[in-house]
C-alpha positions as CSV (number, residue, x, y, z in Angstrom):
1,X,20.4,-23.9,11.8
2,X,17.7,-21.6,11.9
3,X,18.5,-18.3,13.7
4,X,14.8,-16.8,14.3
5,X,13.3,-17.4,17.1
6,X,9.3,-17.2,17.7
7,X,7.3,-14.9,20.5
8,X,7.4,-17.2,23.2
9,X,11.1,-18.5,22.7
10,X,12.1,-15.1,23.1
11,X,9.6,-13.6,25.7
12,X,10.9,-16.7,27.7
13,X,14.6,-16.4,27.3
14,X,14.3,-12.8,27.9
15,X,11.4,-11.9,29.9
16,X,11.1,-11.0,33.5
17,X,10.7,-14.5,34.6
18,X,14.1,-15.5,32.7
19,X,15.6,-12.7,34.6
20,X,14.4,-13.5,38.4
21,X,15.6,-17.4,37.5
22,X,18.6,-16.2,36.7
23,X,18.9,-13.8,39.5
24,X,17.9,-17.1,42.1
25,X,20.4,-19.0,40.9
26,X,22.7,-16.9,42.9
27,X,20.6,-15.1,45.4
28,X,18.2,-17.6,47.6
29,X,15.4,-16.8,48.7
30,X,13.9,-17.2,52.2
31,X,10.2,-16.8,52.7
32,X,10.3,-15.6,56.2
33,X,7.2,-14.4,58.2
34,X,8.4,-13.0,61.3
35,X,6.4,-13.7,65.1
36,X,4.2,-11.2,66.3
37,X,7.0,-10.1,69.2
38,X,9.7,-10.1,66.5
39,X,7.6,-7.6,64.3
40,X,8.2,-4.3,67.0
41,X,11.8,-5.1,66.4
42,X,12.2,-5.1,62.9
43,X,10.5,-1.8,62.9
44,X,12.4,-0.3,65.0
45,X,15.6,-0.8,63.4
46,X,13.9,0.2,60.0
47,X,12.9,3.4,61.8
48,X,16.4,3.9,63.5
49,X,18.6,2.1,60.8
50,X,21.0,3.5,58.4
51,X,19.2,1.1,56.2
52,X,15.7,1.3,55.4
53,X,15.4,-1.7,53.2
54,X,13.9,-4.5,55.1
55,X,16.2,-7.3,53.6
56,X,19.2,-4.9,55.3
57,X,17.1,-5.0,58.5
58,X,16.8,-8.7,59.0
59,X,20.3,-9.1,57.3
60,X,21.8,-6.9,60.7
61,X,19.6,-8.6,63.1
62,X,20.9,-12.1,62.1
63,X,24.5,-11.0,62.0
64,X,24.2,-9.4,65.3
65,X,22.4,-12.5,67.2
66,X,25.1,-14.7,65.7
67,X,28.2,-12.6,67.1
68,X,26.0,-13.0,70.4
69,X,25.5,-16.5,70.7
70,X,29.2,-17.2,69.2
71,X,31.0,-14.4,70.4
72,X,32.5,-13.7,67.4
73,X,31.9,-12.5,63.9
74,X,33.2,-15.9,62.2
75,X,30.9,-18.2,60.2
């Protein structure tokens, strides 16, 4: 078998697209665009937050409201 692979073969085995399909195999992604009323929120607790990343943000928020409405932490 030939072992030499062309340009293209190996641009797309090892390129930056190869790399974000690998990395969505196992990290989903969620298009989310938050309501006007929602936005004040989110930046407060990217102002106030021990973390500033936005994922974080929204990743605390959802957490939070879900031990509100359940009462617990469980999934």
């Amino acid at each position: 078998m030939d072992q030499k692979m062309n340009a293209t073969t190996s641009t797309r085995q090892t390129g930056n697209r190869a790399r974000v399909r690998r990395y969505r195999t196992y990290h989903r992604r969620i298009d989310y665009v938050p309501s006007p009323d929602v936005l004040p929120i989110i930046y407060h607790y990217l102002k106030v937050g021990t973390d500033p990343c936005l994922a974080g943000v929204i990743d605390y928020l959802v957490r939070t409201g879900h031990r509100a409405i359940t009462g617990n932490g469980e999934k």
